[in-house]
C-alpha positions in Angstrom: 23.1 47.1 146.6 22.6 44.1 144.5 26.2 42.8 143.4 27.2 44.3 140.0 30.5 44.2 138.3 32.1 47.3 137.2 34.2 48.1 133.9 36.1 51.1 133.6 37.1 52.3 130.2 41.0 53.3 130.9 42.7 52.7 127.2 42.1 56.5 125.7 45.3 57.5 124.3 44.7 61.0 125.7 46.5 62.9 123.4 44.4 66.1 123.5 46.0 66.6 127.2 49.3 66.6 125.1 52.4 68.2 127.6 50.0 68.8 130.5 50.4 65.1 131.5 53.5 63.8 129.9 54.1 59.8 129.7 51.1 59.1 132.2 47.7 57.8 130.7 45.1 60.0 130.8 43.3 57.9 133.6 46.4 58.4 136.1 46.6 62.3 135.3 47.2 63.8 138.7 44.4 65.9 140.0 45.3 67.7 143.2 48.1 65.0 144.2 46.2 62.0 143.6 45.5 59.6 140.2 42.2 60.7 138.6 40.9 57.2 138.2 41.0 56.7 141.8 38.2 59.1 142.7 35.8 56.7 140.6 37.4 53.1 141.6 37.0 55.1 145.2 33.7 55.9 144.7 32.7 52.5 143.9 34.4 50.7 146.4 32.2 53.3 148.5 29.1 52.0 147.4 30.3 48.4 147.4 31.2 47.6 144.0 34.5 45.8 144.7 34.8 44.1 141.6 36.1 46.0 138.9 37.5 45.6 134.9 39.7 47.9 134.2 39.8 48.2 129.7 43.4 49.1 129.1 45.6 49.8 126.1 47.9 53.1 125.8 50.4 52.8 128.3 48.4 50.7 130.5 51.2 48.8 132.2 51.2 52.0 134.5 47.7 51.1 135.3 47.9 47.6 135.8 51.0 48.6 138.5 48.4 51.1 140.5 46.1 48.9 141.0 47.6 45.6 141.7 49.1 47.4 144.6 45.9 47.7 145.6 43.8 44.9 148.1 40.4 46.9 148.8 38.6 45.2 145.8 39.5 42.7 143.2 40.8 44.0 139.9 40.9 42.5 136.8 42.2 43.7 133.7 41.2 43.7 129.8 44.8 44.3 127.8 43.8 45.7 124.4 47.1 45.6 122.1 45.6 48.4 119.7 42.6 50.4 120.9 39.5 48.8 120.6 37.0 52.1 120.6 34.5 52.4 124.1 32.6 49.6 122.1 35.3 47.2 120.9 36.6 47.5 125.0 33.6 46.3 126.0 32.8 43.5 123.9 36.4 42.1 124.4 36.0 42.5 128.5 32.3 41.3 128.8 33.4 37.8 129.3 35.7 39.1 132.5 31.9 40.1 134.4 31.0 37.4 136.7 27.7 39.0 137.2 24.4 40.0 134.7 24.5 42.7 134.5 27.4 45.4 134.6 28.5 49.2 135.2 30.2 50.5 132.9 31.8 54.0 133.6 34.3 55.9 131.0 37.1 56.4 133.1 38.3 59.9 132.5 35.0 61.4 133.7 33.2 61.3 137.5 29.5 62.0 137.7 28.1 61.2 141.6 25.1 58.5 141.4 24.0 56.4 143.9 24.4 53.2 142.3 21.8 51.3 143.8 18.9 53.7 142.6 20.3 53.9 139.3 20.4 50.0 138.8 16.9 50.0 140.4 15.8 52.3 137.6 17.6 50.2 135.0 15.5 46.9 136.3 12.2 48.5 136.3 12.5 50.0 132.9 13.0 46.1 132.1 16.1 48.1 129.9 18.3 47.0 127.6 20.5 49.7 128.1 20.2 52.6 130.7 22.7 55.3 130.6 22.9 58.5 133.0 21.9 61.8 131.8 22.7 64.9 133.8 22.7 68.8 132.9 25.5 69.9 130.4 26.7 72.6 133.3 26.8 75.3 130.6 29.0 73.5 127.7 28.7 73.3 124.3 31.0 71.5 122.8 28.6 68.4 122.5 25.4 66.9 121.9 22.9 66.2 123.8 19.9 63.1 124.7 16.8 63.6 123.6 13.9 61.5 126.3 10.3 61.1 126.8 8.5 61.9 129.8 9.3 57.9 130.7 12.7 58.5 130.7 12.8 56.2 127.2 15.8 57.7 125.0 14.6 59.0 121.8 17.4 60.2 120.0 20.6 61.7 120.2 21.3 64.9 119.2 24.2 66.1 117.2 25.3 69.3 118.7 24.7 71.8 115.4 20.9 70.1 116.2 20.6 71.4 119.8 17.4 73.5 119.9 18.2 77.3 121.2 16.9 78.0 124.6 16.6 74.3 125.7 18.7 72.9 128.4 20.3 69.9 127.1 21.1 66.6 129.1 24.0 65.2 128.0 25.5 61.6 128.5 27.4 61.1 131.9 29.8 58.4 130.6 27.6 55.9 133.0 25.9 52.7 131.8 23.8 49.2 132.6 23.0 46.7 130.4 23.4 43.0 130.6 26.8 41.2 130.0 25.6 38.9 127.4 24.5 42.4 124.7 27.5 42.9 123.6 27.9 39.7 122.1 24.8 41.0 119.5 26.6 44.0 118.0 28.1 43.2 114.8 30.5 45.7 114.3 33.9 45.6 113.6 36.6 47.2 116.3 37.3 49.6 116.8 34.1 51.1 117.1 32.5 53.4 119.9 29.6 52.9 121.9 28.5 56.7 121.6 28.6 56.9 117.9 27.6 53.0 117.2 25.8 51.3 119.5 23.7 53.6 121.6 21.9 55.6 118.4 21.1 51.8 117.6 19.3 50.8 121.0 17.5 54.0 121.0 15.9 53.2 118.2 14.9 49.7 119.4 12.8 52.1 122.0 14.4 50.1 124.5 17.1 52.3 126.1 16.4 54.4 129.2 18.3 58.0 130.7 18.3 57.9 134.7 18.6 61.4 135.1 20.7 63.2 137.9 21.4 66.6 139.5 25.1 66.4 139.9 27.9 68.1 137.5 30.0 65.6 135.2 33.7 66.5 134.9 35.7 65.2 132.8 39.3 65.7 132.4 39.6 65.3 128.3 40.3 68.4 127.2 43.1 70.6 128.5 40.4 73.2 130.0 38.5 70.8 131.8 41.5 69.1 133.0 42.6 72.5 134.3 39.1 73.1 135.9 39.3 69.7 137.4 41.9 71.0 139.5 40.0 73.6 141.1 36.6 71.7 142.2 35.9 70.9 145.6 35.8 67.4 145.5 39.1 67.5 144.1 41.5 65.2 145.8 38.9 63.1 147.6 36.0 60.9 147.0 32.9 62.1 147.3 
């Protein structure tokens, strides 16, 4: 595929995993044996992203040592001294991408794409921002992306909103948009990119879902963390 950097946000203090994971970041929780981050940073090298920005802050001299041990792609890092929010993380990195546009993936969550078709989507869209949208799997402790039959984003809905018998997509953690729009958003850190800046494109009309069949999992919450240990994929990329 067409040579994208990746960012990987990696500074979430974690603190709803509480005992399960100890003095580790949330990112390097241990799911069947191995780091969780790994399955994504393998997953990209997979698809030949090999350059990837890793946003770190809580206890992210752990991460820094895992991956500078590491020669299979080149890894840069984004030190945040107090947490920035998803959106602060990635205005402070942007100047680390060396391409125009960039993946940016949460990094406590894996969702399989194939990168290439995604980014294809993202270009013909002529997108601002393209996130990917998959089914919520049967949760409901969210909300969830309203789109037109173009795939344009309409709104986002809060989850007391969510109409009854209507299967929600929900946000994969997964995003394109060029590294120069961050620069634009006038918000003070720490701010999020769920709550502050992706309501906002969606209104410009110019933000796009590439929808997906695969699960997301996530390992934020004690029960999914838990669960995490029990999928397939588990242990392995996919």
């Amino acid at each position: 595929m067409k040579s994208v950097d990746a960012m990987v946000l990696a500074g979430g203090l974690g603190t709803r995993l509480g005992g399960l994971i100890g003095q580790t970041p949330k990112p390097l929780a241990v799911v069947h044996g191995r780091p969780f981050l790994d399955l994504l940073i393998d997953e990209l090298i997979a698809q030949k992203i090999t350059r990837i920005i890793l946003c770190v802050s809580y206890l992210r001299e752990q991460i820094i040592a895992h991956y500078k041990k590491r020669s299979d792609a080149e890894f840069l890092f984004s030190e945040e001294a107090v947490p920035l929010g998803t959106g602060g993380a990635v205005r402070a990195a942007a100047d680390l991408v060396s391409s125009n546009l960039m993946l940016i993936l949460n990094g406590d969550s894996f969702c399989k794409v194939r990168f290439g078709d995604f980014l294809a989507y993202h270009e013909s869209k002529r997108a601002d921002v393209s996130m990917v949208l998959a089914g919520s799997g049967g949760r409901t402790d969210g909300g969830s992306v309203d789109i037109a039959d173009d795939g344009r984003i309409l709104r986002f809905i809060e989850k007391s909103a969510v109409a009854a018998g209507r299967t929600p997509l929900i946000n994969a953690g997964i995003y394109l948009m060029s590294k120069s729009l961050p620069a634009t958003w006038a918000v003070p850190a720490p701010f999020s990119l769920e709550r502050d800046v992706f309501p906002q494109a969606a209104l410009s009309g110019n933000c796009f879902g590439f929808r997906v069949d695969t699960e997301v999992i996530d390992i934020g919450t004690p029960d999914r963390y838990r669960e995490a240990q029990h999928k397939p994929w588990a242990g392995k990329a996919i």
